[in-house]
C-alpha positions in Angstrom: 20.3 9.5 17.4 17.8 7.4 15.8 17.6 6.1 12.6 15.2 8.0 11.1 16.9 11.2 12.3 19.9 10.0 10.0 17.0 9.0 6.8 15.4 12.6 7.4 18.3 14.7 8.2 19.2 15.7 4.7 15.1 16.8 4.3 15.5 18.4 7.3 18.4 20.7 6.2 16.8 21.3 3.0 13.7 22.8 4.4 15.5 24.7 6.9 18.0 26.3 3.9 15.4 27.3 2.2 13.1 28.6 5.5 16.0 31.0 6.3 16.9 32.0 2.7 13.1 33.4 2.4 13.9 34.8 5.8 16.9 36.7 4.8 15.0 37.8 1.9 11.9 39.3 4.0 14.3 40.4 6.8 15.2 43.1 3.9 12.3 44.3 3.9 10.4 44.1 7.2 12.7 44.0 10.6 14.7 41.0 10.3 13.0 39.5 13.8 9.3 40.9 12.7 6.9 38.6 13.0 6.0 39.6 9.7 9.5 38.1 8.4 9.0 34.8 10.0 5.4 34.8 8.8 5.8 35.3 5.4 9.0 32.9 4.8 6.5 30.1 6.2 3.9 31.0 3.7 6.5 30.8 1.1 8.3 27.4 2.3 4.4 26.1 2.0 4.2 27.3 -1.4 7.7 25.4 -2.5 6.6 22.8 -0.9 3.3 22.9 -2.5 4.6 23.1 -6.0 7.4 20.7 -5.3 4.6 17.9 -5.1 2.5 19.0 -7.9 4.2 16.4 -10.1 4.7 13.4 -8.5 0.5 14.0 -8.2 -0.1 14.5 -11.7 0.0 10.7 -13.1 -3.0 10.1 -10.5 -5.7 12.2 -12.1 -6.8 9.6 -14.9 -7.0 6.9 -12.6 -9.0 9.0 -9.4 -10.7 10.1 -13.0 -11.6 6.8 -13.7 -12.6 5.6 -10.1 -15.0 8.5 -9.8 -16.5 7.1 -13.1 -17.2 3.7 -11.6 -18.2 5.3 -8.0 -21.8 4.6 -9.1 -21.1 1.1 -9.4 -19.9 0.7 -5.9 -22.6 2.6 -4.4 -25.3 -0.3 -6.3 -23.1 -3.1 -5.1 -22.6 -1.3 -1.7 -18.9 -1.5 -1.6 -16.4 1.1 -1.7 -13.9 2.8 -3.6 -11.2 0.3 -2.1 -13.2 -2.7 -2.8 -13.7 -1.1 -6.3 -10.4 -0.2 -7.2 -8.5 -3.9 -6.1 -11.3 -5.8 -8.0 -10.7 -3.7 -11.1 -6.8 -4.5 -10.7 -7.5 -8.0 -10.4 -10.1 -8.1 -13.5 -6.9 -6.2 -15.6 -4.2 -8.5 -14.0 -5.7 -11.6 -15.0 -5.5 -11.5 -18.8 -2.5 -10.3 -18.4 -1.0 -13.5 -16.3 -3.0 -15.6 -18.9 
């Protein structure tokens, strides 16, 4: 067993609880070994999943907000968003340190 089997076991059961719950659930209604059973418990794992990460994501639409409002600038100095965003840290860090 590798490490990272130990760091992601508990992720692992987690998804696979939940995988068979919406399984049981479907298997209710369709033939428990349908395809159709199977198929729809993925699309509903994906959709917890999905709305699991919709707030760790929310913080990050001012700044991808404000980095599309200086994109323009990049493009005249021929640079990118990267190049953009790091000199913009830098500008705000230093009166900061000062």
């Amino acid at each position: 067993m590798q490490w990272y089997d130990q760091l992601l076991s508990p992720l692992i059961w987690g998804v696979s609880w939940i995988i068979v719950q919406f399984h049981k659930l479907f298997g209710l209604v369709f033939l428990p070994d349908s395809g159709w059973a199977w198929g729809l418990s993925i699309v509903f794992l994906t959709l917890v999943i999905r709305a699991a990460l919709i707030p760790p994501f929310l913080p990050l639409g001012p700044t991808a907000g404000a980095l599309r409002a200086i994109a323009p600038l990049g493009a005249y100095l021929g640079i990118g968003l990267l190049a953009i965003a790091l000199l913009a840290i830098r500008l705000v860090a230093i009166p900061l340190a000062a």
